[in-house]
Every structure is written in structure tokens, then in C-alpha cells.
N, C-alpha and C positions, 0 to 999 in steps of 0.2 A: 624394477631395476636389478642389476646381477653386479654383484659384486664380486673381483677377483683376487685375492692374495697367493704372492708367488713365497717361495720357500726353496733352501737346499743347493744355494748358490756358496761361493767361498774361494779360499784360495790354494787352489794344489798345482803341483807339479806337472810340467811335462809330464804326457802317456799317464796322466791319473785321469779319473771318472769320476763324476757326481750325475746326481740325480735330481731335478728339479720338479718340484710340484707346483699344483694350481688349481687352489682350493672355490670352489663357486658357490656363491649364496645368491639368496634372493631371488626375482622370476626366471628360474634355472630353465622352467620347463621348456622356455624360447633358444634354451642351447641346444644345437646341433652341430657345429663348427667348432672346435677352439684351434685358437694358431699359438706359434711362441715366434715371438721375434727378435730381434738382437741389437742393439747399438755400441757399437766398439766408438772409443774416442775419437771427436774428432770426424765419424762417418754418419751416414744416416742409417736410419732404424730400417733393418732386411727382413723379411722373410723367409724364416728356419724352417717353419717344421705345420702341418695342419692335419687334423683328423677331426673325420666326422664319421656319420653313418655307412658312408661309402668307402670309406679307408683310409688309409692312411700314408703322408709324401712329408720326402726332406729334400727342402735346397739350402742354398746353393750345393753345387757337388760337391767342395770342399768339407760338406759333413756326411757326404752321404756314405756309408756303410761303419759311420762313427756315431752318428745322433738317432734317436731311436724315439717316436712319439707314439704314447699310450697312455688311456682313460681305463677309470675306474667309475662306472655310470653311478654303480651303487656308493659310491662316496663322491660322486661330482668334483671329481680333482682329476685334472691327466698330469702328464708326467711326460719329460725331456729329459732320457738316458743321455748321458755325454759319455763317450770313450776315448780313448788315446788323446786324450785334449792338449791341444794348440798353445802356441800362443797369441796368436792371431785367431782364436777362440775367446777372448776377453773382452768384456764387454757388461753391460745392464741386458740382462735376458727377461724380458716382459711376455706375459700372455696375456690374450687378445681373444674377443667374441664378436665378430664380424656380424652378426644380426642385430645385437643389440645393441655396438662400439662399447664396451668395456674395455678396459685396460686394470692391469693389475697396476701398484706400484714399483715394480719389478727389483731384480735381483739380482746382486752385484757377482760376476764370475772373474774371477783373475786367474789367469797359467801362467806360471813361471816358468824360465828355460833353464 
């Protein structure tokens, strides 16, 4: 089994940045995939952000040249830069291992205006 814990979520400002991680244990060696996804209140759980061996994509548009997906193989953790954040950026930001269905507990994001 793979285990996920998210980290690096909180509460800042309009046009502020965090950085989210997504630490994996367990039968890691079945990762190749990881995604980050998002539930803002109230909507259903989307499709942020995915990188595997072949590269790396963000949607919806509304993040794109603002959300930034990146691994660190040798610590089994990727990472979801957030920039100029939203407030319709708010949300539980969860990572996700599509081969194996892992879910992190994921991580509380707030932007204030």
C-alpha cells in the first residue's frame, strides 16, 4: 500500500504563494503518476495538477501559469507551487496516486481578499 500525507497548506493573502508537498511511503515503487486535486466548498473534487515520467500539466486554465507541479524522486514527495493565489483558489488540496487509488488526507488552503 502507498501512503500519502499532504503538508504546506494555510492561510495567506491575495497574490501570496505557498507551497504544498506530498510525502509517499510504502509500495512507492508502483508510483509513477502523482496528481493534486482541489475541493473548494460546496464544489466537487477537480483536477489540478499531474506529473509523471512523461511530464508534467495543470488545469483548469485558471491555474495555469500560476500552479507549478514538481517531484523530488529521491525524497518521494512532489510538490504544488501556488502563485498569485485566488480567492477562488480555496479549498482542501489532496494528492492522489492513480495506480494504486491513494489519497492523501489533504490540506486546508484559504486566500483572503
Amino acid at each position: 500500500q502507498v501512503q500519502l500525507v499532504e503538508s504546506g497548506g494555510g492561510l495567506v493573502q491575495a497574490g501570496g504563494s505557498l507551497r504544498l508537498s506530498c510525502a509517499a511511503s510504502g509500495s512507492i515503487g508502483s508510483i509513477n503518476v502523482m496528481d493534486w486535486y482541489r475541493q473548494a466548498p460546496g464544489k466537487q473534487r477537480e483536477l489540478v495538477a499531474r506529473i509523471s515520467s512523461g511530464g508534467a500539466t495543470v488545469w483548469p486554465d485558471s491555474v495555469k501559469g500560476r500552479f507549478i507541479i514538481s517531484r523530488d524522486t529521491t525524497k518521494n514527495t512532489a510538490y504544488l507551487q501556488m502563485n498569485n493565489l485566488k480567492p477562488e483558489d480555496t479549498g482542501v488540496y489532496y494528492c492522489h496516486t492513480p495506480v494504486t487509488g491513494a489519497w492523501g488526507q489533504g490540506t486546508q488552503v484559504t486566500v483572503s481578499s
